[in-house]
C-alpha positions as CSV (number, residue, x, y, z in Angstrom):
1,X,1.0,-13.4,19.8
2,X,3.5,-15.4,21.6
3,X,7.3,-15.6,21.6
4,X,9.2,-18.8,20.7
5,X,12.8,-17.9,21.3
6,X,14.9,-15.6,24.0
7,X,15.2,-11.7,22.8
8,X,18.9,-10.7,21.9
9,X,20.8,-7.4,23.1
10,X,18.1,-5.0,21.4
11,X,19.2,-1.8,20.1
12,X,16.9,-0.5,18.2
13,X,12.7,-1.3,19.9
14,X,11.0,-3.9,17.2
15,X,8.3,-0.7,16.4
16,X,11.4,1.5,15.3
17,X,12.9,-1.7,13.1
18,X,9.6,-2.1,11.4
19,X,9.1,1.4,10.6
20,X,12.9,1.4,8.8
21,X,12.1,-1.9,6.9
22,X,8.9,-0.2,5.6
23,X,11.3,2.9,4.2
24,X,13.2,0.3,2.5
25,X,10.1,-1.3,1.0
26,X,8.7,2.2,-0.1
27,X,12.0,3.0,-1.3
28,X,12.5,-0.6,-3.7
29,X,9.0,0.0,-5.4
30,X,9.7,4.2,-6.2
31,X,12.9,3.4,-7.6
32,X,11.3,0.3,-9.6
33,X,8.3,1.5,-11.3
34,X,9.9,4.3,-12.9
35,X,13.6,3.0,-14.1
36,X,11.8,0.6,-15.4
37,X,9.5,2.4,-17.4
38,X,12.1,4.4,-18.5
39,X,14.0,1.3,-19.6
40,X,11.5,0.1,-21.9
41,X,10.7,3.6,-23.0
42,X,14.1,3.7,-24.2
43,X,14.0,0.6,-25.8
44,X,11.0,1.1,-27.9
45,X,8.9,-0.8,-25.9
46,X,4.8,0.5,-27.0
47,X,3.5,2.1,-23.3
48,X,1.0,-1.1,-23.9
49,X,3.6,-3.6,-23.1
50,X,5.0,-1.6,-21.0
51,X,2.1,-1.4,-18.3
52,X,1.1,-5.2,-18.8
53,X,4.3,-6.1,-17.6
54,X,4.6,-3.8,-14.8
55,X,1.2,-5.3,-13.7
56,X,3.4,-9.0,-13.0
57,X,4.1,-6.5,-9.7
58,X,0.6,-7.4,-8.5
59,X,0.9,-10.8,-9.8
60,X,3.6,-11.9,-7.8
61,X,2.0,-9.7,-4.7
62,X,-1.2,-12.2,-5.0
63,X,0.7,-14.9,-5.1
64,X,1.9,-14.5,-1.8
65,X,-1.1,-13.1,-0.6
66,X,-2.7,-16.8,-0.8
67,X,0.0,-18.5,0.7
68,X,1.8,-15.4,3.7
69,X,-0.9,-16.5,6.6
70,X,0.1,-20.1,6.4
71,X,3.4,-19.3,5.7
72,X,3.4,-16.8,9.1
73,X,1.6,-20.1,10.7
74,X,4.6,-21.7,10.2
75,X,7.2,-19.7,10.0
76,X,6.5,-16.4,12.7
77,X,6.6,-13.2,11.9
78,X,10.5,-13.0,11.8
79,X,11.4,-14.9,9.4
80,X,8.5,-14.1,6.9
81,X,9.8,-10.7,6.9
82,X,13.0,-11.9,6.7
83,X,12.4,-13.9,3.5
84,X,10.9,-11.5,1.6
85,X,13.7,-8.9,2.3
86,X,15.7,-11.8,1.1
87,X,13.8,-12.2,-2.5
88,X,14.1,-8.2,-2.9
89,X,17.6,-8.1,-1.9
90,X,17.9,-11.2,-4.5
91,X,16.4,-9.6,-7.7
92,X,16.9,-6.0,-7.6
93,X,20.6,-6.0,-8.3
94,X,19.7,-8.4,-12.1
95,X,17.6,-5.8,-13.1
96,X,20.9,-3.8,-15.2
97,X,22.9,-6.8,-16.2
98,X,19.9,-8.5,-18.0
99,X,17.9,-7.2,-20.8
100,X,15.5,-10.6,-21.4
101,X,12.2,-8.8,-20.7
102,X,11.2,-12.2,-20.0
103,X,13.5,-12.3,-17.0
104,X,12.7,-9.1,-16.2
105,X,9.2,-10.5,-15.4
106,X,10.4,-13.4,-13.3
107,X,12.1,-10.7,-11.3
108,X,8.9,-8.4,-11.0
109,X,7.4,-11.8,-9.7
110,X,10.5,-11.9,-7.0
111,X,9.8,-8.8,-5.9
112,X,6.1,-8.5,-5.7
113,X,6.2,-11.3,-3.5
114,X,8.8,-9.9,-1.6
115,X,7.3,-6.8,-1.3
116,X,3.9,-8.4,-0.1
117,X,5.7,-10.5,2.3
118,X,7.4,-7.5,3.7
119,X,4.1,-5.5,4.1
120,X,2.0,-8.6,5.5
121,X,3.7,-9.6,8.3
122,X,5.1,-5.7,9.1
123,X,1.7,-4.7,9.3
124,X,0.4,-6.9,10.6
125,X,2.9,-7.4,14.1
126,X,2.5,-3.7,14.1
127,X,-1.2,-3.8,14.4
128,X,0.0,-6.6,17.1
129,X,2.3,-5.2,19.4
130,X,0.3,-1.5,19.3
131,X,-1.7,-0.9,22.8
132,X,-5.7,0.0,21.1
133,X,-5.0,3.5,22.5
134,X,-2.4,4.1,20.1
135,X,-2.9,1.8,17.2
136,X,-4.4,4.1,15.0
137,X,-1.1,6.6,15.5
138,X,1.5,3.7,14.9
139,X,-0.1,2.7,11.7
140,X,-0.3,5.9,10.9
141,X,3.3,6.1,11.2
142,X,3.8,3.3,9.3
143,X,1.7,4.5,6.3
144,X,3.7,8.0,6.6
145,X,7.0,6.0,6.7
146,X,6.1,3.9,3.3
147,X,4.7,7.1,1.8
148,X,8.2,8.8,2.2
149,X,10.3,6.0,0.9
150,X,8.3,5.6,-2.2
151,X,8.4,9.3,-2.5
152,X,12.1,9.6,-2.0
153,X,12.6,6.1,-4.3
154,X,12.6,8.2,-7.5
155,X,15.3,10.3,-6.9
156,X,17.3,7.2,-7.5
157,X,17.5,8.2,-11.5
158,X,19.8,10.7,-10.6
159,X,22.5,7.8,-10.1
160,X,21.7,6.3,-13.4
161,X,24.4,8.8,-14.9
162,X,26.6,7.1,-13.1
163,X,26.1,3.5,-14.2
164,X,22.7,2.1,-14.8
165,X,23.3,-0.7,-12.1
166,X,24.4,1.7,-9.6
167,X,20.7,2.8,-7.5
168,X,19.9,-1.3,-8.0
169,X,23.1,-2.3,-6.0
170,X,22.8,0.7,-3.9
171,X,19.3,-0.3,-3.1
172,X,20.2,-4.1,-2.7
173,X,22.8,-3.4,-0.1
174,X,20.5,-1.3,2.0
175,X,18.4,-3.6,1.7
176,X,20.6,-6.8,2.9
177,X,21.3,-4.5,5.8
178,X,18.1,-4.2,7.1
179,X,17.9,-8.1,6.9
180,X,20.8,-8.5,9.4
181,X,19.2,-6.4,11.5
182,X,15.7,-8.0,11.3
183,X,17.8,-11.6,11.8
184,X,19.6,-10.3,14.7
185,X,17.4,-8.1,16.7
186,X,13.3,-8.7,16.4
187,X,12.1,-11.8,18.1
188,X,10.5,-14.8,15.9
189,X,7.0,-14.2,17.3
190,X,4.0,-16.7,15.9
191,X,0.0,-15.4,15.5
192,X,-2.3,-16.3,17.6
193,X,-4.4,-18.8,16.7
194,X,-7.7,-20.8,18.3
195,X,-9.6,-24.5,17.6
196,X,-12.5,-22.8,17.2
197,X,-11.4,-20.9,14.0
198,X,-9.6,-24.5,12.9
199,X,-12.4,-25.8,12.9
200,X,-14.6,-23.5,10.9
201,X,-12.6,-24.0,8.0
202,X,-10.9,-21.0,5.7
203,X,-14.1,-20.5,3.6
204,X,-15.9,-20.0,6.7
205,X,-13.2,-17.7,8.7
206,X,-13.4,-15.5,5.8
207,X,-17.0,-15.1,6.2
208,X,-16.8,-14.0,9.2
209,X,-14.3,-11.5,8.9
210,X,-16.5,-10.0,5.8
211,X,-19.6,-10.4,8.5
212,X,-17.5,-8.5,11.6
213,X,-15.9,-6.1,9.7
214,X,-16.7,-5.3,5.7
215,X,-16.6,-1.9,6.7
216,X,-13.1,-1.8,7.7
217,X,-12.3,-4.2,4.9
218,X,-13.5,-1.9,2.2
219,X,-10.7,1.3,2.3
220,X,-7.9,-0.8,1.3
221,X,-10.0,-1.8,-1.7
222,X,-10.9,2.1,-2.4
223,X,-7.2,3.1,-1.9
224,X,-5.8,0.5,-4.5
225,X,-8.3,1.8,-6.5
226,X,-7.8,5.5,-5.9
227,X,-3.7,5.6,-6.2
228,X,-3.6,3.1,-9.4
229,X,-6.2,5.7,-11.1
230,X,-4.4,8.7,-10.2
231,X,-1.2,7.2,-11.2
232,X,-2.6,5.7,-14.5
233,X,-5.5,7.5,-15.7
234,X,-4.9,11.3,-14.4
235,X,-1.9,12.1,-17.0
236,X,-4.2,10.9,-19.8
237,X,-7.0,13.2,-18.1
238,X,-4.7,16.0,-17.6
239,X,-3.8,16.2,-21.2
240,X,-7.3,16.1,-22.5
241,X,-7.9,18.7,-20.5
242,X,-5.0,20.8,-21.9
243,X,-2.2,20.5,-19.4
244,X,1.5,20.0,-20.0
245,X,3.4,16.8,-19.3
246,X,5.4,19.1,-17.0
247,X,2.2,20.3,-14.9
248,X,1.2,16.5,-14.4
249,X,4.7,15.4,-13.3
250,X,4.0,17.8,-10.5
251,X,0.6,17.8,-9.6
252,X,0.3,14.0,-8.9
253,X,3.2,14.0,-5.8
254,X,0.5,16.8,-4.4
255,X,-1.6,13.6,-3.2
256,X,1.3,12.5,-1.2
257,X,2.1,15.6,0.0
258,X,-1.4,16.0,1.6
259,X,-0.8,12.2,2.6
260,X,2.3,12.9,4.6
261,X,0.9,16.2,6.4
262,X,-2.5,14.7,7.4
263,X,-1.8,11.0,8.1
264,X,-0.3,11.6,12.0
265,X,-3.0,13.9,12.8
266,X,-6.0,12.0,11.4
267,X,-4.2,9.1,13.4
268,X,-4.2,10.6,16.1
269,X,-8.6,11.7,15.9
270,X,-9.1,8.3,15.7
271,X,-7.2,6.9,18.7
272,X,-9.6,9.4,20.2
273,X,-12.6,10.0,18.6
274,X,-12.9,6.4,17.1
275,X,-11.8,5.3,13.7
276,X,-15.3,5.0,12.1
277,X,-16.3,8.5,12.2
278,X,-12.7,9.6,11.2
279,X,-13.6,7.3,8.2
280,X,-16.8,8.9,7.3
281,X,-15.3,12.2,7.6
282,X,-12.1,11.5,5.4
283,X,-14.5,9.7,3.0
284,X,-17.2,12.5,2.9
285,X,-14.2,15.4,2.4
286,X,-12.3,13.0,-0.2
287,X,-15.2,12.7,-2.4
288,X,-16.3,16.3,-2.2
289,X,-12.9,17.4,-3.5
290,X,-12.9,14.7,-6.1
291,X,-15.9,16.4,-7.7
292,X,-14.9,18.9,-7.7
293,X,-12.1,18.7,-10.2
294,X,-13.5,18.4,-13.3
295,X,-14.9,22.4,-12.7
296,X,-11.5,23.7,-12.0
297,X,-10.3,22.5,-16.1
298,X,-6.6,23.0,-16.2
299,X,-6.1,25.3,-13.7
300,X,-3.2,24.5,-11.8
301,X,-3.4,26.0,-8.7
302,X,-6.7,24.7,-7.8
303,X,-5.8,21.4,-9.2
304,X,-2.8,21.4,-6.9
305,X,-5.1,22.2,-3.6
306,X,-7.6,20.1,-4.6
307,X,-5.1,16.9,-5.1
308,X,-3.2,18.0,-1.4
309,X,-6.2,18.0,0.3
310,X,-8.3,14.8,-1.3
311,X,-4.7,13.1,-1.3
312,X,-4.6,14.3,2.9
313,X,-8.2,13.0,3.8
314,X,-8.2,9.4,1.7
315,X,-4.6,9.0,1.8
316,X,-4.7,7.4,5.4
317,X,-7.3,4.9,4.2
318,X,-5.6,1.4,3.9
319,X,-3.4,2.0,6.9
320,X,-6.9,3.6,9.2
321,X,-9.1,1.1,7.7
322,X,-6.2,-2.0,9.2
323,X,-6.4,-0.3,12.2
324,X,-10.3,-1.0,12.2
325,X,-10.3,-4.1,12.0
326,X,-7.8,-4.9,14.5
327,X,-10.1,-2.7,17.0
328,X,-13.4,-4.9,15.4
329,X,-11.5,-8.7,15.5
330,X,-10.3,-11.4,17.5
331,X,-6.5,-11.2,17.5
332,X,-6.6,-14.6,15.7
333,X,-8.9,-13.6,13.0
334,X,-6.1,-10.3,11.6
335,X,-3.6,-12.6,9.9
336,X,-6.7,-14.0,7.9
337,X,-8.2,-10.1,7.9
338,X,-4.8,-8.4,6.4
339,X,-4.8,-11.0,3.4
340,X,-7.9,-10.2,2.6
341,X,-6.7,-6.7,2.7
342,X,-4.3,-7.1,0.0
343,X,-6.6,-9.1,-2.3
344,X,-8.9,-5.9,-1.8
345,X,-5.5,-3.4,-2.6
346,X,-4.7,-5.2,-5.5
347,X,-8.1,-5.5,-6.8
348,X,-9.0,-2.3,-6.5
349,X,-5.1,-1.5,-8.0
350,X,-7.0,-3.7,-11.2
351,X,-9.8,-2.4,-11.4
352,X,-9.3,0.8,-11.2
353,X,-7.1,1.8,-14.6
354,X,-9.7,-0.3,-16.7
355,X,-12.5,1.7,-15.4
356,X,-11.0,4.9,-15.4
357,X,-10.0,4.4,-18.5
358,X,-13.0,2.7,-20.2
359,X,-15.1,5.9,-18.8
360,X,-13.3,8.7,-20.3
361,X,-13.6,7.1,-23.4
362,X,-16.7,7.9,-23.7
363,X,-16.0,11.3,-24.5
364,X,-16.6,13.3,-21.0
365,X,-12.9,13.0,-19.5
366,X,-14.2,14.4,-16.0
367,X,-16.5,11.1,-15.1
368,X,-12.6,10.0,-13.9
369,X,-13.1,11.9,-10.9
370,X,-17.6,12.2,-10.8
371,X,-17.0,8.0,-9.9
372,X,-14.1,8.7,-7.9
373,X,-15.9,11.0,-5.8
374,X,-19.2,9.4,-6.3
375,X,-17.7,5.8,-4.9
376,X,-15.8,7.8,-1.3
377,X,-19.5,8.9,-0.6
378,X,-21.2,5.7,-1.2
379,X,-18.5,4.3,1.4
380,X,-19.6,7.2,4.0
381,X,-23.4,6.3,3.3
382,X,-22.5,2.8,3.8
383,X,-21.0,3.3,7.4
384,X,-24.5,4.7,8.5
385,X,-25.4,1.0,8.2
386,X,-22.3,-0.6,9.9
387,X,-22.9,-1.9,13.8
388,X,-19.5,-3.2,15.1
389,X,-18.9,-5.2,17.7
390,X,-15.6,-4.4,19.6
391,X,-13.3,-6.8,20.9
392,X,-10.6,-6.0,23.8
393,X,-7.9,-6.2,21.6
């Protein structure tokens, strides 16, 4: 990574202005997924349309997922980050003073793309400017930082009494600060970037990151899946199963309670144990407690442990498994490795509800969670096989 331009007065050290810009992001897509639901839901809008049109999130995120590592090429990290900050800032204050759902989904768009700008380029300097001994900590960090704005991005309907544009302008002007600050105080830094990778072509890079590194590729695609079938497909479990709409609401932040508590320390193992074996072991615990669900029914209690401590082991996932593959690949080969990363979130974001779904239709609600569990020990079977080669990253 190299720098094009002289480094300001800094204030604030470029690891401590990422971490704040990933609150923000965190704190944009709580607020949004549930005011807007509630929106809709208000407006008599069947839960149907409702969830196909929160889906144009993802829509706009893929969008910029094929076009953020030539736009980093040519932009640097800076300014990428910058611009999507820009298109959130942009569209979140529309959301109250329009009611064309149509528009409403141009602005999802916005803000998908926004949001996937933000995380690609954060995540990816981060991964960047971490020494190897203490990557696996500062993404940890990262993911604990996202985790507690999303978390805290709810709380936002308690300004709605106030005016429904209120937490939208709020959140727009937090957000336009964090852009000056990005614009005045991080340096515009570029990738790195070889002939030899030129020359190979895309199809071919991509090859070779799947041939390097699958292994480390795979979490982010088991996360996406995991949180978008909790999120989705648990409250129609939970109901089947006889509990309250109450006892759901508060069972499913239990996943990132356990999220928040174990991501710093199982950080931390990996830095010095090695990130593969942390993997196994969060993917072994993971899908024991998964399948374990189904025998506790509607208990509560157990529910709530079980959900803390499967949410605590899988929940560091996507931001351990980026940390892999920055220990696994060339420098030059992670802007190409963390898009592929977010085609395998958002996929697994896909495919997830439709299976979960599709399964407990068949009458046994509980083969939610058998897969669930089933799929983290496959992944832990499948790292038996893995042989890395480490770079000196």
């Amino acid at each position: 990574m190299t720098a094009t331009e002289s480094l300001p007065k800094r204030y604030l050290s470029p690891s401590i202005i990422l971490i704040i810009v990933i609150i923000m992001s965190g704190l944009s897509q709580g607020l949004l997924l549930p005011v807007l639901s509630i929106f809709m839901e208000e407006r008599g809008i069947s839960s149907s349309v409702n969830g196909l049109h929160a889906a144009s999130l993802y829509i706009g995120s893929f969008a910029m997922a094929l076009v953020a590592e030539r736009l980093l090429g040519l932009a640097g990290f800076k300014k990428l980050l910058f611009g999507g900050l820009v298109m959130v800032f942009v569209a979140l204050p529309l959301f109250p003073f329009v009611s064309d759902l149509r528009i409403w989904l141009l602005l999802r768009l916005l803000v998908g793309a926004g949001d996937s700008a933000i995380h690609f380029a954060s995540q990816l300097w981060l991964l960047l400017i971490s020494p190897p001994g203490q990557r696996g900590r500062n993404i940890s960090i990262y993911g604990m930082s996202y985790g507690l704005g999303f978390s805290l991005g709810p709380l936002g309907i308690r300004l709605l009494p106030y005016g429904e544009w209120v937490p939208f302008v709020l959140l727009s002007f937090l957000t336009a600060l964090i852009a000056i600050l990005v614009y005045h105080q991080m340096p515009n830094t570029y990738p790195e970037t070889t002939g030899t990778v030129k020359e190979r072509g895309q199809t071919k890079k991509y090859v070779l990151i799947y041939r390097l590194a699958w292994f480390a590729l795979l979490p982010s695609l088991m996360y996406g899946y995991m949180e978008a079938s909790m999120n989705s497909n648990f409250p129609i479990y939970g109901l089947r199963t006889g509990l309250s709409s109450g006892q759901i609401s508060t069972l499913l932040p239990f996943f990132g309670i356990g999220g928040l508590i174990l991501q710093l320390p199982l950080g931390y193992l990996s830095d010095r144990f090695g990130r593969k074996g942390v993997l196994m072991a969060a993917g072994v615990g993971g899908g024991i407690l998964f399948l374990l669900v189904p025998l506790c029914g509607n208990n509560y209690l157990s529910l709530a442990l079980l959900f803390m401590g499967a949410g605590g082991l899988v929940g560091s996932f996507f931001s351990l498994g980026l940390a892999y593959a920055a220990d696994i690949l060339p420098r030059n080969l992670l802007p190409a490795a963390n898009v592929i990363a977010s085609f395998h979130f958002s996929l697994g974001s896909i495919i997830g509800p439709n299976l979960g779904g599709s399964v407990m239709e068949l009458g046994f609600a509980g083969l939610l969670f058998v897969i669930l569990g089933s799929t983290y020990l496959l992944f832990t079977v499948s790292g038996i096989f893995f042989r890395p080669k480490l770079t000196k990253n």
